[in-house]
ROROKE-268853 format. One record per atom (N, C-alpha, C, CB): atom name; x, y, z; residue in one letter. Coordinates in Angstrom, 1 decimal, padded with zeros to 4 digits, m for minus. Glycine has a CB too. Layout:
REM ROROKE-268853
<"CA",<X,Y,Z>,"A">,
...
This chain:
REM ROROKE-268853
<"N",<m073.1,053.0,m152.8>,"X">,
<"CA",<m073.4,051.7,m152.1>,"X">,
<"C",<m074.9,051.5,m152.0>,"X">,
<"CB",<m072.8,051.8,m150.7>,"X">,
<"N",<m075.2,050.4,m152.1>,"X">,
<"CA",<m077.0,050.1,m152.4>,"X">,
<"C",<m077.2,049.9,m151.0>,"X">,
<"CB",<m077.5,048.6,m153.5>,"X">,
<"N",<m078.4,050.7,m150.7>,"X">,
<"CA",<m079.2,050.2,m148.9>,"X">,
<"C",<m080.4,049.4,m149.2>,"X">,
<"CB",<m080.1,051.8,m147.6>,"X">,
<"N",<m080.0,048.1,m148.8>,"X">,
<"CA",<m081.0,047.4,m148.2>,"X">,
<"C",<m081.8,047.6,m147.1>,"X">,
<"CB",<m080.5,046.6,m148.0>,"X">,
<"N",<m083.1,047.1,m147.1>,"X">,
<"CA",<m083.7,047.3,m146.2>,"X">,
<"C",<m084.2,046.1,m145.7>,"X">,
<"CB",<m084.5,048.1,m146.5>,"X">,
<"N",<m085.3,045.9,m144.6>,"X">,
<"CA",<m085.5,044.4,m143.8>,"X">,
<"C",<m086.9,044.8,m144.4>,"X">,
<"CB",<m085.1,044.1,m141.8>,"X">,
<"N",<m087.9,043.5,m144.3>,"X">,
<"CA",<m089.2,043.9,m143.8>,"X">,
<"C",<m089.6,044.8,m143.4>,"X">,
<"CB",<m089.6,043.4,m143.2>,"X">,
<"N",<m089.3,044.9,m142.3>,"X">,
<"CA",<m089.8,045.6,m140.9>,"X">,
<"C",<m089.6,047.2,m141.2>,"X">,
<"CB",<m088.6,045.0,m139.3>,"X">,
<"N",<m088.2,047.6,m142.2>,"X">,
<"CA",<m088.0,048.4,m142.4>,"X">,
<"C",<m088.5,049.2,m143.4>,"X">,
<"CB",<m087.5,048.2,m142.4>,"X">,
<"N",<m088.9,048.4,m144.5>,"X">,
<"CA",<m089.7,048.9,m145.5>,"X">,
<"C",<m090.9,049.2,m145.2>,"X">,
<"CB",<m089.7,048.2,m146.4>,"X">,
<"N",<m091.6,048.4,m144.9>,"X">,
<"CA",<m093.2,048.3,m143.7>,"X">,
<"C",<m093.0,049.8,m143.2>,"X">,
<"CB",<m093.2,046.7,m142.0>,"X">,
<"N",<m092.2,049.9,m142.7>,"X">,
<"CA",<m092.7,051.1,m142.0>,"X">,
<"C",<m092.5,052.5,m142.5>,"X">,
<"CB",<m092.2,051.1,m141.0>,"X">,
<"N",<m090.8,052.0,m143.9>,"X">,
<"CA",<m090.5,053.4,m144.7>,"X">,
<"C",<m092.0,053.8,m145.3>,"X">,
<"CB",<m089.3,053.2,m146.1>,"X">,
<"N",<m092.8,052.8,m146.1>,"X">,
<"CA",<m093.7,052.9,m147.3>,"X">,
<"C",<m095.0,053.0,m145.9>,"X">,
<"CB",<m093.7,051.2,m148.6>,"X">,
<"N",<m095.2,053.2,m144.4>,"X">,
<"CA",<m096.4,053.5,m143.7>,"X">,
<"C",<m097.8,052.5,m143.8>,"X">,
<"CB",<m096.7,054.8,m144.1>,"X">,
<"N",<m096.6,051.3,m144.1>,"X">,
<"CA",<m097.6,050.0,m144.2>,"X">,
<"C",<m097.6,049.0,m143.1>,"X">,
<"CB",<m097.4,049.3,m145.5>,"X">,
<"N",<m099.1,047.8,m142.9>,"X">,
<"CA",<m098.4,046.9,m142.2>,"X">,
<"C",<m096.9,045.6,m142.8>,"X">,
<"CB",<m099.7,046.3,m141.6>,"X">,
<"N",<m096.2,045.1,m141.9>,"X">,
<"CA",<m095.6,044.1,m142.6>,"X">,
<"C",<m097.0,043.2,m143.3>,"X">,
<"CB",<m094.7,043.3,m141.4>,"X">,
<"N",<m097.8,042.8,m143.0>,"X">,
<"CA",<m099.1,042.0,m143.2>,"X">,
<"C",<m099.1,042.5,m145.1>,"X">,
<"CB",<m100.8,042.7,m142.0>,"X">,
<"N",<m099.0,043.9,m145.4>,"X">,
<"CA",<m099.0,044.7,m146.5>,"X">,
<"C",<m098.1,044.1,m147.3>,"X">,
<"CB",<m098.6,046.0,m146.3>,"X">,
<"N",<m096.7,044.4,m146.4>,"X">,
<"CA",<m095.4,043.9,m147.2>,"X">,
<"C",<m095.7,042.6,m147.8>,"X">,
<"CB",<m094.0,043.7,m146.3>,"X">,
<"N",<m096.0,041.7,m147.0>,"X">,
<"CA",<m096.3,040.1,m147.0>,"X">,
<"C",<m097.1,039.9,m148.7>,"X">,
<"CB",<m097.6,039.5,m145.5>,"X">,
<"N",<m098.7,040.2,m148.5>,"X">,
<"CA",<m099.5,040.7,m149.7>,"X">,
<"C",<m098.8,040.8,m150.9>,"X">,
<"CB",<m099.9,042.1,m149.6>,"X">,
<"N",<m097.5,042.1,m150.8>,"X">,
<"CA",<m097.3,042.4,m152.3>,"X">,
<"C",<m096.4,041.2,m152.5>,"X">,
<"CB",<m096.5,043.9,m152.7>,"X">,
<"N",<m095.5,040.5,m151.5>,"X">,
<"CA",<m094.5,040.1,m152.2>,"X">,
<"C",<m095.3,038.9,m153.1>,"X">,
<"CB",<m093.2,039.6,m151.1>,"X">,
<"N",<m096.6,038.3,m152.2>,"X">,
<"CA",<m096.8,036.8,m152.8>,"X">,
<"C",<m097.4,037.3,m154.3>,"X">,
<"CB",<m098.1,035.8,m151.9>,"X">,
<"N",<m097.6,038.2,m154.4>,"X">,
<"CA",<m098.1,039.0,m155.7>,"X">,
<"C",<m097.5,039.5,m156.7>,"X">,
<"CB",<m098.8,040.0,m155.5>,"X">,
<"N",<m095.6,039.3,m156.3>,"X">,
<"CA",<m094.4,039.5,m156.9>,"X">,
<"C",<m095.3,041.0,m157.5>,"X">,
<"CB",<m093.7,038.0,m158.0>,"X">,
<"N",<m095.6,042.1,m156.2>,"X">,
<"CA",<m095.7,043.5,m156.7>,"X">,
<"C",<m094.5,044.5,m156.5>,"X">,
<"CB",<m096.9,044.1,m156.2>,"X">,
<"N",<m093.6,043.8,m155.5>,"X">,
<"CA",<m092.6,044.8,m154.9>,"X">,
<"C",<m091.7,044.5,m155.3>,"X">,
<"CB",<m092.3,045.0,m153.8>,"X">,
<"N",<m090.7,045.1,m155.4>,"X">,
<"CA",<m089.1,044.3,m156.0>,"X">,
<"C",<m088.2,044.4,m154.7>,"X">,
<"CB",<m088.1,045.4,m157.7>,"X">,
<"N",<m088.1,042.9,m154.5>,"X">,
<"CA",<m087.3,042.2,m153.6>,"X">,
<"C",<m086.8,040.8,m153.3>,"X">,
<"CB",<m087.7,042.4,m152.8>,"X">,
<"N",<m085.6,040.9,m152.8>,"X">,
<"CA",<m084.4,039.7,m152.5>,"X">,
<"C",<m084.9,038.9,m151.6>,"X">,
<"CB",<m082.9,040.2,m151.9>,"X">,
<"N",<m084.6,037.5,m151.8>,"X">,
<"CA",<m084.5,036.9,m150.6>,"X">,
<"C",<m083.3,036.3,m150.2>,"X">,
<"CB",<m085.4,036.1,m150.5>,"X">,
<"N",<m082.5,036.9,m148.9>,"X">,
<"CA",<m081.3,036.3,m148.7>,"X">,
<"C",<m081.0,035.6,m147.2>,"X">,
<"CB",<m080.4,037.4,m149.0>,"X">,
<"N",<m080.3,034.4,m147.9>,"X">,
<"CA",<m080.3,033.2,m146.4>,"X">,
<"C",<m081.6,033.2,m145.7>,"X">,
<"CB",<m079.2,033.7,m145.1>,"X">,
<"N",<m083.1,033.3,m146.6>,"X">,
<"CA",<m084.3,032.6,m146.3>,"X">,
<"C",<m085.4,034.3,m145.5>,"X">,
<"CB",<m083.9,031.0,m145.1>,"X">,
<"N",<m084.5,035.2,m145.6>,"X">,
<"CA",<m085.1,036.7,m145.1>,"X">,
<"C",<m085.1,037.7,m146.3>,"X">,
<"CB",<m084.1,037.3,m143.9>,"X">,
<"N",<m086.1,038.2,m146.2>,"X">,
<"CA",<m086.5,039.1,m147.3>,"X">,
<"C",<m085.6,040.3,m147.3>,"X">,
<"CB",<m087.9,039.5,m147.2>,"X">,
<"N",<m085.4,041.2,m148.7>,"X">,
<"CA",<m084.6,042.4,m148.5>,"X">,
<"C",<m084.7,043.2,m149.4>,"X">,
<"CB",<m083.3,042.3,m148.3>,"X">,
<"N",<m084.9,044.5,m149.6>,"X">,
<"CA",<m085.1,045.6,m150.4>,"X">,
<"C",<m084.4,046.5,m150.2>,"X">,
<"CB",<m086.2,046.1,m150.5>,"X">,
<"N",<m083.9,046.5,m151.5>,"X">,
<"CA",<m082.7,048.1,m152.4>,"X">,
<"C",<m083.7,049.2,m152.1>,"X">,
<"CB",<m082.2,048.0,m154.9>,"X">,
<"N",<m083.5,050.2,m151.7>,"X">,
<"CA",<m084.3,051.3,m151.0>,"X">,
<"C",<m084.3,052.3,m152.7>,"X">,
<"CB",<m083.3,052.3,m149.3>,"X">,
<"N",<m083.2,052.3,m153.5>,"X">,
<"CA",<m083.5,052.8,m154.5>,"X">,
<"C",<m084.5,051.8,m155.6>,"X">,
<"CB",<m082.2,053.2,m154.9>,"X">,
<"N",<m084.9,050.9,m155.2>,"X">,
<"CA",<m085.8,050.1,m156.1>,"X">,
<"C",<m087.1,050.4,m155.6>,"X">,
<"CB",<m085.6,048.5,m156.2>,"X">,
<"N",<m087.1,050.7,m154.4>,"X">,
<"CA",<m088.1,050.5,m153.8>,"X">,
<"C",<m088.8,052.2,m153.6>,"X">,
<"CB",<m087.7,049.5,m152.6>,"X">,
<"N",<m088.0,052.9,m154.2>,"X">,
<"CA",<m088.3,054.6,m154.5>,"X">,
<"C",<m088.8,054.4,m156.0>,"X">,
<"CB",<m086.7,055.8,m154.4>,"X">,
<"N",<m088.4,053.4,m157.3>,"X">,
<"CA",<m088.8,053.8,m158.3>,"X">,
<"C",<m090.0,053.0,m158.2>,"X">,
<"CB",<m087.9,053.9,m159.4>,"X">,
<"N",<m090.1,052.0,m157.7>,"X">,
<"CA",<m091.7,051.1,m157.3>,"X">,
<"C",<m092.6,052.1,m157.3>,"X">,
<"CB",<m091.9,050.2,m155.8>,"X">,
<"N",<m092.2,052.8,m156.0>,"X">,
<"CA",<m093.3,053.8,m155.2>,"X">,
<"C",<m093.6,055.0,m156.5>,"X">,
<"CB",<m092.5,054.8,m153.4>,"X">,
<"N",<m092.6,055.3,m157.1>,"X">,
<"CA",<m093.3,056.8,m158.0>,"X">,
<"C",<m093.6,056.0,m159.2>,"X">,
<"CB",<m092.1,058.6,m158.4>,"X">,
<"N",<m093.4,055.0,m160.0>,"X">,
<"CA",<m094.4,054.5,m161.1>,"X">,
<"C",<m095.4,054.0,m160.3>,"X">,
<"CB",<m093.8,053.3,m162.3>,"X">,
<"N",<m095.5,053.7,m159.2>,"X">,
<"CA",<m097.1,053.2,m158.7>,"X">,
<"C",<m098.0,054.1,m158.1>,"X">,
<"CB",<m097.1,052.0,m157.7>,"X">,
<"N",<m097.3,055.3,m157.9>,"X">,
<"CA",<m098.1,056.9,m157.4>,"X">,
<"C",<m099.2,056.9,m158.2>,"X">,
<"CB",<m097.3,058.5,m157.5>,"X">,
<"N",<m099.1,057.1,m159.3>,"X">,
<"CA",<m100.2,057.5,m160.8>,"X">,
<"C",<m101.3,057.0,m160.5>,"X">,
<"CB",<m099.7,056.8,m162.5>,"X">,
<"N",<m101.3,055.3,m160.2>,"X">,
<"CA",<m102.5,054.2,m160.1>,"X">,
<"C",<m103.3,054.7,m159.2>,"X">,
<"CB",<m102.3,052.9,m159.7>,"X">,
């Protein structure tokens, strides 16, 4: 089953501000949904984001 996450939730999995979250999305750096006008992230997308962007 895929976990979604909220903003709020990611922001804090990845030890960022939401302000952060905001940043990447307008920069289409993070891979994420927007559903019924609220943002949302697959926690397994958002694990392979984080280790190909570790390297940088």
């Amino acid at each position: 089953m895929t976990e979604l996450m909220t903003l709020e939730e990611v922001a804090t999995y990845l030890h960022v501000t939401k302000k952060t979250i905001y940043r990447l999305l307008k920069r289409d750096s993070i891979p994420a949904t927007k559903v019924s006008r609220q943002w949302r992230f697959n926690k397994a997308l958002i694990d392979e984001w984080l280790h190909r962007n570790s390297d940088e």
